[in-house]
C-alpha positions in Angstrom: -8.2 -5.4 -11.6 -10.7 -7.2 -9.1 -10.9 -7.2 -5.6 -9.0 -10.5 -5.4 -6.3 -9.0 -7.4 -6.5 -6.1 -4.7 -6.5 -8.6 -2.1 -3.4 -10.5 -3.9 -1.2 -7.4 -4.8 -1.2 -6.1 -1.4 -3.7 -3.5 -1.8 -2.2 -0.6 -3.6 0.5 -2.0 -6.4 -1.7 -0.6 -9.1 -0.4 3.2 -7.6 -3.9 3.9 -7.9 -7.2 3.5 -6.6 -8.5 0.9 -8.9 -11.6 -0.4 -7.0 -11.6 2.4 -4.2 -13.7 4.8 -3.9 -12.3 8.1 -2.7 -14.1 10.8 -0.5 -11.6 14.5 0.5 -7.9 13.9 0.9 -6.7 10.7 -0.7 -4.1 9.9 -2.7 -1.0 7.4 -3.3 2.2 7.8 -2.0 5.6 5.7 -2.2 8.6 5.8 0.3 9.4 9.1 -0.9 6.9 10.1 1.9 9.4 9.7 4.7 7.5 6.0 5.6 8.0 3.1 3.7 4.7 0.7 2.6 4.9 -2.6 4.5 4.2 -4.4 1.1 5.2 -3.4 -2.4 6.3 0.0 -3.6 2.8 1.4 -3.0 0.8 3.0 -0.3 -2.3 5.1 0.3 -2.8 8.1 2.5 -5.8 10.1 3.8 -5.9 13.2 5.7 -8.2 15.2 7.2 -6.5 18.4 5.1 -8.1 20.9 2.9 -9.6 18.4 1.0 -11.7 17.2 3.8 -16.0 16.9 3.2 -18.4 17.9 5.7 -18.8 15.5 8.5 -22.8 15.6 7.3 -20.8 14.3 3.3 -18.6 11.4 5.3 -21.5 9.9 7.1 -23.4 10.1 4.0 -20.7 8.3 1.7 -19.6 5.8 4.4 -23.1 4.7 4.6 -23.3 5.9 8.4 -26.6 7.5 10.4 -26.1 11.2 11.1 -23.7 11.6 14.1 -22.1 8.1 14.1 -18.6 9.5 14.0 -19.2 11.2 17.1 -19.5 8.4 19.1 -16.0 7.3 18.1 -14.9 10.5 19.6 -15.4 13.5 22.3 -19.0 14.5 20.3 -17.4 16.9 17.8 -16.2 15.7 14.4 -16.3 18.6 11.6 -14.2 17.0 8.8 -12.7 14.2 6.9 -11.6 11.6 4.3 -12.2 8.2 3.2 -11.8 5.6 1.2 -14.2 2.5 0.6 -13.5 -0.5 -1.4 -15.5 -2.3 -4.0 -18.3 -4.7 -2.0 -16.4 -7.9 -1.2 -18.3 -11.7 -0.7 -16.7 -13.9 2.1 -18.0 -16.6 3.9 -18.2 -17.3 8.0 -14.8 -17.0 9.5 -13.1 -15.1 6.4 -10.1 -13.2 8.1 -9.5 -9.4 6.8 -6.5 -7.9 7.8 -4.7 -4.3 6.7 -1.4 -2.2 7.8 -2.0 1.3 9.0 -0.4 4.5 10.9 -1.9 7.4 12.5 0.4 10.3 12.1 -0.4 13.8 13.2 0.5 17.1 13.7 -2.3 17.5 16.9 -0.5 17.9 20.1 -0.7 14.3 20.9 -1.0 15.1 25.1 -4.1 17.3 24.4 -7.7 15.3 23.9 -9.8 18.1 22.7 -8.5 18.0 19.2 -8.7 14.3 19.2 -8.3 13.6 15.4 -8.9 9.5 15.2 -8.6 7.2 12.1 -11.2 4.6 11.6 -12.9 1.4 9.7 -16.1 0.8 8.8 -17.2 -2.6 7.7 -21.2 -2.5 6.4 -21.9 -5.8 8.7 -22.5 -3.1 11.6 -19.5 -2.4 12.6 -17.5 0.9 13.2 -14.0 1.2 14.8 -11.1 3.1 16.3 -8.2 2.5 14.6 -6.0 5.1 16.6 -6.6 8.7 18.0 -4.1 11.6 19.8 -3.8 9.8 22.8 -2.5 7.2 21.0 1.1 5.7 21.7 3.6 7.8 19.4 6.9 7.9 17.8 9.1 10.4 16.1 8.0 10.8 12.2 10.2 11.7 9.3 7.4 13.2 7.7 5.7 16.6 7.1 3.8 15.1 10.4 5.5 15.3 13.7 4.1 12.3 14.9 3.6 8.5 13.9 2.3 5.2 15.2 4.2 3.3 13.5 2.9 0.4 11.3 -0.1 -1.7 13.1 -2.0 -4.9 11.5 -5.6 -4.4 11.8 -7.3 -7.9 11.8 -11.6 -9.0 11.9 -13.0 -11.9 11.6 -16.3 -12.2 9.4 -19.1 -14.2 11.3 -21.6 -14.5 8.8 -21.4 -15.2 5.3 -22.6 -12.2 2.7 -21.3 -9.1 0.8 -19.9 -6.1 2.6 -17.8 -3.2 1.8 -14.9 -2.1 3.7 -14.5 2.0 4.7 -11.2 3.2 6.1 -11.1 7.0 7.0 -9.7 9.6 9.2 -11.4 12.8 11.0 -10.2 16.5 12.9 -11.9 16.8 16.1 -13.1 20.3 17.3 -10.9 22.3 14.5 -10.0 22.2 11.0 -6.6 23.6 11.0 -4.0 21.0 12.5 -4.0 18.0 10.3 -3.6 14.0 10.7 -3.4 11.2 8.6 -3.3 7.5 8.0 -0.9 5.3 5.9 -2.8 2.0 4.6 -1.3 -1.1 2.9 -1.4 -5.0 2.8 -4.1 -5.9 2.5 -5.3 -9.5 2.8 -8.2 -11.5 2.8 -7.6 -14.8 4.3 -3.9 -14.1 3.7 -4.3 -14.6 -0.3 -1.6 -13.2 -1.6 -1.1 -15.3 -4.5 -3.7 -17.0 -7.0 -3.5 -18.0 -10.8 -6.2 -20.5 -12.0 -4.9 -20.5 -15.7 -8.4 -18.9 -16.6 -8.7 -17.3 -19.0 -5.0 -17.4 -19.3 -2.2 -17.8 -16.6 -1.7 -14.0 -15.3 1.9 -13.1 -16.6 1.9 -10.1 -13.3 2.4 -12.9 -10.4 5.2 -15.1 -12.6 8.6 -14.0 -12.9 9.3 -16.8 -15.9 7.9 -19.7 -17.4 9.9 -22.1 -19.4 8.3 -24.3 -21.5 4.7 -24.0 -20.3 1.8 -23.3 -21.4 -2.2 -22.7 -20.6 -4.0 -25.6 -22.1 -7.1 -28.3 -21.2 -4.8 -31.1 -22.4 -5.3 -33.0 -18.9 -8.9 -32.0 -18.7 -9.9 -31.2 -15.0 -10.7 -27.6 -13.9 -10.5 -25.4 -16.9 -7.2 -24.4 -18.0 -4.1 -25.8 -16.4 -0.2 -25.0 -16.9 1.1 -27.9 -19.5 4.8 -28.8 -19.3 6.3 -29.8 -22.6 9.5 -29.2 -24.7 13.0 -27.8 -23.6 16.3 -29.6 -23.6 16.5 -32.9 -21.5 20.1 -31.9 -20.3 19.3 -28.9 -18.3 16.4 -27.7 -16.0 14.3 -26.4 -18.8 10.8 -26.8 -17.7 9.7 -24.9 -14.8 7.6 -21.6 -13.2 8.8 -19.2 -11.1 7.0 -16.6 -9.2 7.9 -12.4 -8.4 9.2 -12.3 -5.0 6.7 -12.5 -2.4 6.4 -11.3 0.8 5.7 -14.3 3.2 7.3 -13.3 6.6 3.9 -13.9 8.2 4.1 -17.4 7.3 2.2 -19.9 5.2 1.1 -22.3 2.8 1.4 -23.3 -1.1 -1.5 -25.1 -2.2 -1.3 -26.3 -6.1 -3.3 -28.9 -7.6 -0.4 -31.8 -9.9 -0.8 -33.9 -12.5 2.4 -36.0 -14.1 1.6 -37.8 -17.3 1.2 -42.0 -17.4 -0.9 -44.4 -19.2 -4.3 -45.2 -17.4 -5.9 -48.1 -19.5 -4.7 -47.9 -23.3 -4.6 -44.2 -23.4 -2.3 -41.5 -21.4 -3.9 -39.4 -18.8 -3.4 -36.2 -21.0 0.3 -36.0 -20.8 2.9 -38.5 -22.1 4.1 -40.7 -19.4 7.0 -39.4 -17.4 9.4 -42.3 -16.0 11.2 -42.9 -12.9 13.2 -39.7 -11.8 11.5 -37.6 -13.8 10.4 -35.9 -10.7 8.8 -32.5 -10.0 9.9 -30.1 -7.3 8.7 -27.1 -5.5 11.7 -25.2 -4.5 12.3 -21.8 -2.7 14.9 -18.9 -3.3 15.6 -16.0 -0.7 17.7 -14.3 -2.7 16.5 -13.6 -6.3 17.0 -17.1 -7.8 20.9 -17.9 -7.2 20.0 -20.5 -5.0 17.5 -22.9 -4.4 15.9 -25.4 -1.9 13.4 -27.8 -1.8 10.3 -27.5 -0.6 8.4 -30.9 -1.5 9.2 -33.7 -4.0 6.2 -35.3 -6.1 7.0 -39.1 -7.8 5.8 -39.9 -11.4 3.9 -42.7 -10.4 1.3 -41.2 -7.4 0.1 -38.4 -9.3 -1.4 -40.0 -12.3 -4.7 -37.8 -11.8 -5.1 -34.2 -10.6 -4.2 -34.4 -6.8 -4.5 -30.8 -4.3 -1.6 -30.5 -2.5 -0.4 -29.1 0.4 2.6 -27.3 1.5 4.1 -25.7 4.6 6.2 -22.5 3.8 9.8 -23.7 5.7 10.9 -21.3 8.5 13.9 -20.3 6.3 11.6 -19.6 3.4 9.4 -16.7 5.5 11.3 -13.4 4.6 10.0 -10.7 2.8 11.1 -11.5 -0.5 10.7 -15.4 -1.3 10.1 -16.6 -5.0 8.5 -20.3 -5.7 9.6 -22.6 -8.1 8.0 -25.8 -10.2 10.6 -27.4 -11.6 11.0 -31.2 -13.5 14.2 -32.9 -13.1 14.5 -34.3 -15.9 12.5 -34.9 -19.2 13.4 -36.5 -22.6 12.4 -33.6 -24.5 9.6 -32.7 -26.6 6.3 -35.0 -26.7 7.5 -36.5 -23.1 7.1 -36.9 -19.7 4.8 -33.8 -19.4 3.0 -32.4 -16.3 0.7 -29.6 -15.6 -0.2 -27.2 -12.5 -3.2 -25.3 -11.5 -4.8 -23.7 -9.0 -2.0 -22.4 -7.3 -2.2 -20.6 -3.9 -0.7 -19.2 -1.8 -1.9 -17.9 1.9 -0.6 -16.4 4.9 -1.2 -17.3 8.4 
């Protein structure tokens, strides 16, 4: 898995630490834990527990100078755990963003043992996340104490290739822990992305009918080709898993519909008047569908990007995506293709 599969599948849907690295107390845990993930069936949890390294170990694995933690807190950090992902490249203005909770067992009105969670980005910066003095809820965990879920959110200013450290210390003792819950995560709100290459990535579809990963329209690499199925029902279409998009969003998929240019077809046999495609939405696992955006035979004759709003009534937590023709004559006709399909959150 890469770090844009990381980025796509929320973070932690691999219920492992596939392109983490892992300093003291870290480990995976599901909604078993008394605290569901925000995305998925997966989350990760550090704590500054008996696992915890030396303060001196931290700094030295996070990449910081000697003391650094300190200044995030009252000058006396002992202990901790981290984790630090793979190096990531973005470009000016690339938007990060991660859930997390603090939870603790500290007594959260007492500031000596101020335990804090934190992130480290290798641009320069080093952050609070949360600390005792915190605000707090009730936890249904072996912690008292939880802030609930937060969104942490940065803005990359300059281009280049950084790693990302997210970690949590004890303050002044060693024997009253804390810990912090991390999921979905996103990088520029990519939470879906198949270019067909090598091959179309079978994990993000929930079915394909009658497609395939071929170069028979030419353009960028691979695309997924449209062919066969039975004219009298909707046989040729892709649908995606369920994906959470209750931030909001956009589908972006490059289209091509077969036609003659010239002599020759375009790559695809050409597909007649109302032999449409569709993008269509379901909220609840498929029974139902509505439409998204409609896309005529005759304007996309060569490989066109579009564009797509996801509706207000589309943004729940569990949306699936459809591609669908609405009618073909069967085999050797009217085929189509898709690529580079996207699909980003605000």
């Amino acid at each position: 898995m890469t770090s844009k599969d990381v980025f796509k599948k929320g973070g932690f849907e691999s219920s492992d630490f596939s392109n983490w690295q892992t300093i003291g107390d870290a480990r995976i845990e599901t909604e078993a834990l008394g605290i569901s993930p925000t995305q998925g069936s997966y989350q990760a949890l550090i704590t500054n527990g008996n696992q915890s390294v030396s303060i001196a170990q931290l700094e030295s694995f996070l990449g910081l100078n000697t003391a650094e933690l300190d200044q995030l807190g009252n000058g006396n950090v002992n202990q901790g755990s981290a984790i630090q992902f793979i190096p990531i490249t973005v470009k000016a203005g690339d938007i990060l963003r991660f859930d997390w909770n603090f939870i603790t067992n500290e007594n959260t009105a007492n500031n000596v043992y101020n335990d804090f969670a934190f992130v480290s980005i290798s641009s320069g910066d080093l952050l609070e996340l949360a600390d005792t003095t915190s605000d707090f809820v009730s936890s249904t965990t072996s912690f008292n104490s939880q802030t609930g879920y937060k969104t942490f959110t940065y803005e990359f200013t300059t281009a280049g290739t950084f790693t990302l450290s997210i970690g949590v210390v004890d303050m002044a003792d060693s024997t009253v822990d804390s810990g912090l819950l991390i999921d979905n995560l996103t990088l520029n709100g990519l939470i879906f992305e198949d270019d067909f290459d090598p091959d179309r990535d079978n994990s993000q579809w929930a079915e394909i009918s009658n497609g395939e990963v071929n170069t028979n329209f030419g353009g960028d690499g691979n695309s997924l080709w449209f062919d066969g199925g039975s004219p009298e029902d909707n046989s040729r279409y892709a649908i995606t898993e369920s994906l959470d998009v209750s931030r909001g969003g956009t589908i972006s998929f490059d289209l091509i519909i077969g036609n003659i240019i010239g002599n020759n077809n375009n790559g695809g046999e050409n597909a007649d008047s109302g032999e449409d495609i569709a993008l269509e939405y379901s909220i609840d696992s498929g029974n139902s569908w509505v439409r998204l955006g409609l896309y005529d035979t005759e304007d996309y004759i060569s490989w066109t990007t579009i564009t797509e709003t996801i509706d207000t009534d589309a943004i729940t937590s569990a949306t699936q995506f459809r591609w669908l023709q609405l009618n073909h004559s069967g085999s050797g006709f009217d085929n189509w293709a898709i690529d580079n399909v996207h699909i980003d959150l605000v």
